[in-house]
C-alpha positions as CSV (number, residue, x, y, z in Angstrom):
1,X,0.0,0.0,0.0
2,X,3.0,2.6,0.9
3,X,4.4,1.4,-2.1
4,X,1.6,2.3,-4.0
5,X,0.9,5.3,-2.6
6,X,4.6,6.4,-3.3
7,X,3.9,5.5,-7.0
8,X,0.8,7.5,-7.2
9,X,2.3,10.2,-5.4
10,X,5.8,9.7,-8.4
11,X,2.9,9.9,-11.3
12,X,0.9,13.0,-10.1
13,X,4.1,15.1,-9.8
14,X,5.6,14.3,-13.1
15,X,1.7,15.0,-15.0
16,X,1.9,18.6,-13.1
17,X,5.7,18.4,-14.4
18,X,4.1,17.8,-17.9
19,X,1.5,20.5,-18.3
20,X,3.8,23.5,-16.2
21,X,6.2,22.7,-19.4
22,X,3.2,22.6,-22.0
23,X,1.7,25.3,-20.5
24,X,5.1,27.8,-20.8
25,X,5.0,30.2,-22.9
26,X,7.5,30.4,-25.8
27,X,9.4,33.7,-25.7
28,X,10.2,35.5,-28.8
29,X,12.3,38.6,-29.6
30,X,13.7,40.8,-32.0
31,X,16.5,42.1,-33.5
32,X,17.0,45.9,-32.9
33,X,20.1,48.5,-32.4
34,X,23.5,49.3,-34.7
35,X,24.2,46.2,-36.5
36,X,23.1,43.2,-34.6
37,X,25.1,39.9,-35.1
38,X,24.5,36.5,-34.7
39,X,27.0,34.5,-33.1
40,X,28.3,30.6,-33.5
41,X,28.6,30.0,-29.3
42,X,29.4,31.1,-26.4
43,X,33.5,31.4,-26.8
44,X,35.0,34.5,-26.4
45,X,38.5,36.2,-27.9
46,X,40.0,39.7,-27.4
47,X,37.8,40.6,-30.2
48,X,34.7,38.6,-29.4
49,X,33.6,35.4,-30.2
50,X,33.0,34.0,-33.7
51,X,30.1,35.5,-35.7
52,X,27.8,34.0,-38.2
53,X,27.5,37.6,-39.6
54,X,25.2,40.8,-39.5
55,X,21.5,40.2,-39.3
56,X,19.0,43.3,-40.3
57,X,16.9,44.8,-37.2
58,X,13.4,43.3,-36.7
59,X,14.0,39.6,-37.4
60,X,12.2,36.9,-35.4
61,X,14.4,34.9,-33.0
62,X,12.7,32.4,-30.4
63,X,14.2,32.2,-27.2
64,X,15.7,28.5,-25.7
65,X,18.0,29.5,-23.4
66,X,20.7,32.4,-21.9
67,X,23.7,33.5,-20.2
68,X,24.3,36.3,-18.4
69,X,25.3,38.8,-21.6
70,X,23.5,36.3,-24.4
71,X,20.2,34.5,-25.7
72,X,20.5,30.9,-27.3
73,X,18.1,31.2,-30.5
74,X,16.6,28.6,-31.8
75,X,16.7,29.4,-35.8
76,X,15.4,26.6,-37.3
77,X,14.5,22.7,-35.9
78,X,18.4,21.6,-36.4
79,X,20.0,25.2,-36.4
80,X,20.7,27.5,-33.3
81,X,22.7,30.6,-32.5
82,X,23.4,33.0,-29.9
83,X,22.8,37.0,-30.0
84,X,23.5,39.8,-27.5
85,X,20.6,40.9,-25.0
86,X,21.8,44.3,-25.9
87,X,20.6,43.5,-29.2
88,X,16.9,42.9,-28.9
89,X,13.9,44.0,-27.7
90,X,10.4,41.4,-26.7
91,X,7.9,40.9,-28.9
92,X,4.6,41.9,-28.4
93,X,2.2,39.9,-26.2
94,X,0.1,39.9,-29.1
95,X,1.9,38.1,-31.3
96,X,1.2,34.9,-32.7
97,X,3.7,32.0,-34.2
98,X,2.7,31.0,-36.9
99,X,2.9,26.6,-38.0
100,X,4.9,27.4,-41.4
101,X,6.4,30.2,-42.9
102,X,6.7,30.4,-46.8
103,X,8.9,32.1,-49.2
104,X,7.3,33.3,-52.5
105,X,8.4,35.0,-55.8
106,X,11.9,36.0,-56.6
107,X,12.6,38.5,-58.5
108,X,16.2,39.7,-59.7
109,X,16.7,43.1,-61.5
110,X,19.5,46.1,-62.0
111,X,19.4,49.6,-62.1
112,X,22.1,52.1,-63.0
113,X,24.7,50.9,-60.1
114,X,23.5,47.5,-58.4
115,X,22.3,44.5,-58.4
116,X,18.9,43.3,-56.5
117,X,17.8,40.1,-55.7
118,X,14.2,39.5,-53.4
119,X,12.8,36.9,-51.9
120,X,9.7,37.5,-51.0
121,X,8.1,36.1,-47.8
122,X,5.8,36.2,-45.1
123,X,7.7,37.0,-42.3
124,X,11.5,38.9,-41.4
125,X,13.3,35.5,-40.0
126,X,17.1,34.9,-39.4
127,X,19.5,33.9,-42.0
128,X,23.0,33.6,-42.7
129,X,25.0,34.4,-46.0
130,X,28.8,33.7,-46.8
131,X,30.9,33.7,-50.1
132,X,32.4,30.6,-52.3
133,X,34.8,31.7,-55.0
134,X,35.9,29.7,-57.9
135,X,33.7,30.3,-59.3
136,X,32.4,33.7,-57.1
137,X,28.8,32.9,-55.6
138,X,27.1,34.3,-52.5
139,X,25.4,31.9,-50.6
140,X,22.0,32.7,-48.5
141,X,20.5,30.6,-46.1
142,X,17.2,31.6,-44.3
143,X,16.0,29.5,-41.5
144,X,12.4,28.4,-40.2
145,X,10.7,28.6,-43.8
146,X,9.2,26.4,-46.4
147,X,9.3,27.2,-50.4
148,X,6.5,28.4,-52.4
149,X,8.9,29.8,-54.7
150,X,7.8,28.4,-58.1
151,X,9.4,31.2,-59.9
152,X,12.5,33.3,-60.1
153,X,12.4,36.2,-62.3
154,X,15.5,37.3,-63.8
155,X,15.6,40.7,-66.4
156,X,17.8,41.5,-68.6
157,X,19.3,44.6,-66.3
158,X,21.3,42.8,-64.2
159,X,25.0,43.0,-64.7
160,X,26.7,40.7,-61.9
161,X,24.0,38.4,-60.6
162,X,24.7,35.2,-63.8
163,X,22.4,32.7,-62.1
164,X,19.6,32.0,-59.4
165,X,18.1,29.0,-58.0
166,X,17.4,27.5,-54.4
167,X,17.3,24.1,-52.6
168,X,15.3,22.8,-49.8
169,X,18.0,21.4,-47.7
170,X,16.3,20.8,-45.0
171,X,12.6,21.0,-43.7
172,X,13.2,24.3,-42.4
173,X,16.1,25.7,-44.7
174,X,16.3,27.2,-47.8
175,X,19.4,27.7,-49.7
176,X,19.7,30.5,-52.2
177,X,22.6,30.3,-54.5
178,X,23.5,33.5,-56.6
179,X,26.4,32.9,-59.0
180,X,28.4,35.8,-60.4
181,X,29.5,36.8,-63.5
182,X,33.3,37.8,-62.2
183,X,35.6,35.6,-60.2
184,X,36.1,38.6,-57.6
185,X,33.3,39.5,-55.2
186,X,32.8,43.1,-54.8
187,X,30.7,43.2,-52.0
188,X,27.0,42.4,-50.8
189,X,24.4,43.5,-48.4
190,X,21.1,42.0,-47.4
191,X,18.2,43.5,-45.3
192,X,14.2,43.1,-45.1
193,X,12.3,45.8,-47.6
194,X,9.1,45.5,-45.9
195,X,8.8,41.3,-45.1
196,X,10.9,40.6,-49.0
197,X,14.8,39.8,-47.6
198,X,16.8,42.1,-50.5
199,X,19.9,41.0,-51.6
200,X,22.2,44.0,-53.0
201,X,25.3,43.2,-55.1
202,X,28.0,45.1,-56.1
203,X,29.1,45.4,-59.5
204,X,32.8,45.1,-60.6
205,X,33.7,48.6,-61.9
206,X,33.7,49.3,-65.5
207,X,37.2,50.3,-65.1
208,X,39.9,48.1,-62.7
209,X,42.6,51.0,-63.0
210,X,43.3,52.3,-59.7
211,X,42.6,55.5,-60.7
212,X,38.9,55.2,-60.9
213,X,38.1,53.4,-58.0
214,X,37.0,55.0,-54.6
215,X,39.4,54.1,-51.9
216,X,38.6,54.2,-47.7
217,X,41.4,54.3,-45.3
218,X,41.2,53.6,-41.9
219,X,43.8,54.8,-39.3
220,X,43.1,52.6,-36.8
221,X,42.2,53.8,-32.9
222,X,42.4,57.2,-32.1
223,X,41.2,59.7,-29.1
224,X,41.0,57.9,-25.9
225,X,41.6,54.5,-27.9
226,X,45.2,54.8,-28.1
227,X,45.8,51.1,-28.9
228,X,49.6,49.6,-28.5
229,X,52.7,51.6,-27.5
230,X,56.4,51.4,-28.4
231,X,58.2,49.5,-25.9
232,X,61.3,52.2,-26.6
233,X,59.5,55.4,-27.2
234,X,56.6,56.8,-26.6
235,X,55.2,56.1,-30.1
236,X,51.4,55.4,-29.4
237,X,49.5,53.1,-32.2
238,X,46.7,55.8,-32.6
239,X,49.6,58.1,-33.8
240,X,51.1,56.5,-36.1
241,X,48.4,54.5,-38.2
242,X,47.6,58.6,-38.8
243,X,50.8,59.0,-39.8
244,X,50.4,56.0,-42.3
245,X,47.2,56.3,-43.4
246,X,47.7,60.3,-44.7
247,X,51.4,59.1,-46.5
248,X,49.2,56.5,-48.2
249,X,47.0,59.0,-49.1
250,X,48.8,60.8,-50.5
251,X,50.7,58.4,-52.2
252,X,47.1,57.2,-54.1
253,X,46.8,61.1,-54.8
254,X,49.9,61.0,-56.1
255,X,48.9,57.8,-58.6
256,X,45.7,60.0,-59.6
257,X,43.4,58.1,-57.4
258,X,40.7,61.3,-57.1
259,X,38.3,59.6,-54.8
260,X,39.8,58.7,-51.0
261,X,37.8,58.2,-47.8
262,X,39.6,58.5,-45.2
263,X,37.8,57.6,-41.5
264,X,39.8,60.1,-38.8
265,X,42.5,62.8,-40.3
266,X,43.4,63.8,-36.9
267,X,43.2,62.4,-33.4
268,X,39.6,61.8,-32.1
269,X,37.6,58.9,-30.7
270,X,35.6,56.8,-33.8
271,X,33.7,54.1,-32.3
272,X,34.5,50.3,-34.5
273,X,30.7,50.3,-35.6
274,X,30.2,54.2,-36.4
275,X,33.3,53.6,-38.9
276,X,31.2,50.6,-40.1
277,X,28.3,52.3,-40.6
278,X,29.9,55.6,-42.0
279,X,31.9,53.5,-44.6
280,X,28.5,51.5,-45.8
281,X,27.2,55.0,-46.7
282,X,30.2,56.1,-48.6
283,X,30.3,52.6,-50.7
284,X,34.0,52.6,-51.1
285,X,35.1,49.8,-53.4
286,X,38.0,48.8,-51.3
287,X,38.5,49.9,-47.8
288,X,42.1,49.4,-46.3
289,X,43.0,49.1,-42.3
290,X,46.2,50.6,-41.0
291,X,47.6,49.3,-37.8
292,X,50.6,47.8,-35.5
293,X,50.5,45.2,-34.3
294,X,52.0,44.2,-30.5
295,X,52.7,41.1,-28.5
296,X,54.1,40.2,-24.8
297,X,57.2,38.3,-26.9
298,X,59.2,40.9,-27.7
299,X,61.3,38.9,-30.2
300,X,58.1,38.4,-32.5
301,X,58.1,40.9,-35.6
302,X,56.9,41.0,-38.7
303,X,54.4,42.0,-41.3
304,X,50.8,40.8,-41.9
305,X,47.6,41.0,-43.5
306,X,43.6,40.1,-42.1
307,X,40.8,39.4,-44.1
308,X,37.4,37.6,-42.8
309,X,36.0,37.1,-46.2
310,X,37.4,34.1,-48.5
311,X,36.1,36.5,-51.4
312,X,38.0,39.2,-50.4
313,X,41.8,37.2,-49.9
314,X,43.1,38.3,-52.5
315,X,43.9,41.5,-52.1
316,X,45.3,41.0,-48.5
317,X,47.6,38.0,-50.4
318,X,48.7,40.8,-53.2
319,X,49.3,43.8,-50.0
320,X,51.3,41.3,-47.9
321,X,53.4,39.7,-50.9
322,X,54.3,43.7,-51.4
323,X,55.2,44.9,-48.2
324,X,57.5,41.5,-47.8
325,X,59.7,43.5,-50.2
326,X,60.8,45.7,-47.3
327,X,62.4,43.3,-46.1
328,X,60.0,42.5,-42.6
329,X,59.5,39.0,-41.2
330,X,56.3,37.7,-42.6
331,X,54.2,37.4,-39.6
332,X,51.0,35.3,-42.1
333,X,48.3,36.4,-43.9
334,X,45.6,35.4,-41.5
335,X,42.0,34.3,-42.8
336,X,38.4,34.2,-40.8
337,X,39.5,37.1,-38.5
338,X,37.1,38.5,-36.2
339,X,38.4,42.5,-36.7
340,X,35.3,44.8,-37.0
341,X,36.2,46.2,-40.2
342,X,37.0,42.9,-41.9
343,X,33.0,41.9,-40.6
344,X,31.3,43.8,-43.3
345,X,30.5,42.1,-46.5
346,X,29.5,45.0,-48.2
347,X,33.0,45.9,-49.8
348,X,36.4,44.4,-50.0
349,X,38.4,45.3,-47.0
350,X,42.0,44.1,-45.4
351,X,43.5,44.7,-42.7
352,X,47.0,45.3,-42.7
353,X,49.5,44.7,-39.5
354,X,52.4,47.0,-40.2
355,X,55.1,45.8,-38.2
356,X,55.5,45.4,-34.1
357,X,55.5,48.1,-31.9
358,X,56.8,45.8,-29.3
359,X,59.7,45.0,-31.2
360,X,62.8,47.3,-30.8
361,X,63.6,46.5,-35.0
362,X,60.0,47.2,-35.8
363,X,59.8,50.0,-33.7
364,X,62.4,51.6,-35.4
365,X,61.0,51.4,-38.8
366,X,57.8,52.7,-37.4
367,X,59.1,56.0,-36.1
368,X,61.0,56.4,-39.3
369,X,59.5,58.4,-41.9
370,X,61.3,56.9,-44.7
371,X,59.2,54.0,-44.0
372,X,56.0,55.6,-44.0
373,X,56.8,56.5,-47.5
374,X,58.3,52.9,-48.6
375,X,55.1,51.2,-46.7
376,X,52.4,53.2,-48.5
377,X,53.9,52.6,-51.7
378,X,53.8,49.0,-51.5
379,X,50.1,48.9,-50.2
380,X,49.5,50.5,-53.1
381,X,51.9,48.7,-55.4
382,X,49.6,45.8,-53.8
383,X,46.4,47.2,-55.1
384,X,47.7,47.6,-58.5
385,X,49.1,44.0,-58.2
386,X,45.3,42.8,-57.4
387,X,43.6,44.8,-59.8
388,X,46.2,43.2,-62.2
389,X,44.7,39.9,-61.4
390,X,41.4,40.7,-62.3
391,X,42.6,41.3,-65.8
């Protein structure tokens, strides 16, 4: 009878177990703020942890878990990511989920400067978009929908976009494959246009000499972001990726190059996603990153170059084989890095690592002015070499 008793006692707790979890209510959320990202985990480096990539504001994420700082999403039945609480606001109480969410129509067109692609659907829901190259093709993937795309539209406008077509590849995931006509990508953006996810795609120019293109340069750090100091002087990084970044501009002024960007011309304070943002306005077609690099071994020296984008290696390979020339120790060209400026997808970017500022021999070229000179015309030299390529 105890025994009993003890059972029945076992099966009411786990039924009032049962309907507390079917009576919880799912929590969803949105995207909101200055580019919100969606992250792989939970890991962490001096730069963050590693990011699936920028997702527009206002996209549907449903809650399964958190941390202190983040929210475990749930993106699709097999596919899950993480996102800053800074980065989202609740959804309303009226909301309703609905059972399946359906693409429609695509339709692909140009006008006098881009490419569009747009996927119509029925609701703004996470995604994830990377490059393949060889040949060039940006990849989309948008999680927790269903096709009903029986038709893809293509006009004769566009310019860059050579092919379009999609496959289920799972239950819940559509793949969107858009090949291109050129083997270099020249950037992309995506967002939501009302509930139709927009791809934009950047057309090679009509012209590859240097000349013609518009140029950003970035002198990395500045105002109370005074980034690595010289372990002999008091050389301060902020100081001298100005002092690189206006020789290389005026190098590229030199060439002819009529159009340069640059983010800071003197010393003031530029947050990492302000620079981002300012840059997407000004639609550069390659933006460059100057700064020097430092390390608690002060024997390590060297050169290098960062890119995040497979599409966009090549230009960091052509800088880096240049600036080899001066005869630094080759500290890599280093691929997948998690630097805000090599984030964006929306124009070819590299970062390039001088030399060490907490290496006496580096630090010596760094001071010197000489070098300054010799370094921007190799970066530049290295631009040529890439546009080069293309031909």
């Amino acid at each position: 009878m105890k025994n009993l008793l003890s059972l029945l006692t076992t099966l009411v707790v786990l039924n009032l177990s049962a309907q507390n979890t079917s009576n919880k209510k799912e929590q969803y959320i949105r995207t909101t703020g200055k580019l919100p990202s969606l992250a792989y985990g939970t890991g962490e480096d001096r730069l963050g942890g590693a990011k699936m990539g920028y997702i527009d504001t206002n996209v549907l994420l449903k809650i399964i878990d958190s941390t202190k700082d983040l929210y475990a999403v749930q993106l699709s039945k097999n596919h899950t990511a993480y996102i800053d609480k800074s980065f989202v606001k609740n959804e309303t109480d009226s909301f309703k989920i609905k059972n399946t969410y359906l693409t429609g129509s695509f339709i692909a067109k140009g006008d006098s400067v881009i490419d569009y692609l747009s996927i119509s659907m029925t609701e703004k829901l996470p995604y994830k978009a990377w490059m393949e190259i060889n040949p060039a093709k940006i990849m989309v993937e948008i999680y927790g929908v269903q096709s009903n795309t029986n038709w893809i539209t293509q006009l004769s406008s566009l310019q860059e976009i050579k092919n379009i077509y999609y496959n289920q590849v799972e239950d819940d995931v559509l793949r969107v494959i858009i090949e291109l006509k050129h083997l270099q990508h020249w950037g992309y953006s995506i967002a939501y246009k009302g509930k139709s996810l927009v791809v934009k795609v950047n057309r090679q120019p009509k012209s590859l000499d240097i000349k013609k293109l518009t140029i950003a340069i970035d002198a990395g750090h500045g105002g109370s972001n005074t980034g690595a100091g010289g372990v002999k002087t008091n050389a301060s990084e902020k100081e001298y990726t100005l002092i690189f970044a206006k020789a290389l501009e005026k190098s590229l002024k030199k060439l002819g190059v009529k159009n340069v960007i640059m983010t800071r011309t003197v010393d003031t304070s530029f947050d990492m996603k302000d620079r981002i943002l300012f840059l997407q306005e000004k639609n550069p077609h390659l933006v460059l990153s100057l700064h020097l690099n430092s390390t608690s071994n002060p024997s390590i020296k060297g050169t290098s170059t960062f890119y995040k984008h497979i599409g966009f290696r090549p230009v960091s390979t052509a800088i880096l084989k240049r600036m080899l020339e001066l005869k630094l120790d080759e500290y890599g060209n280093v691929g997948h890095f998690n630097f805000g400026l090599n984030a964006p997808t929306s124009f070819p970017n590299c970062l390039v690592e001088i030399a060490f500022l907490s290496n006496e021999e580096d630090e010596k070229r760094i001071i010197s002015p000489l070098f300054h000179k010799q370094v921007a015309t190799k970066i530049h030299l290295g631009i040529m070499d890439w546009l080069k390529g293309m031909k």
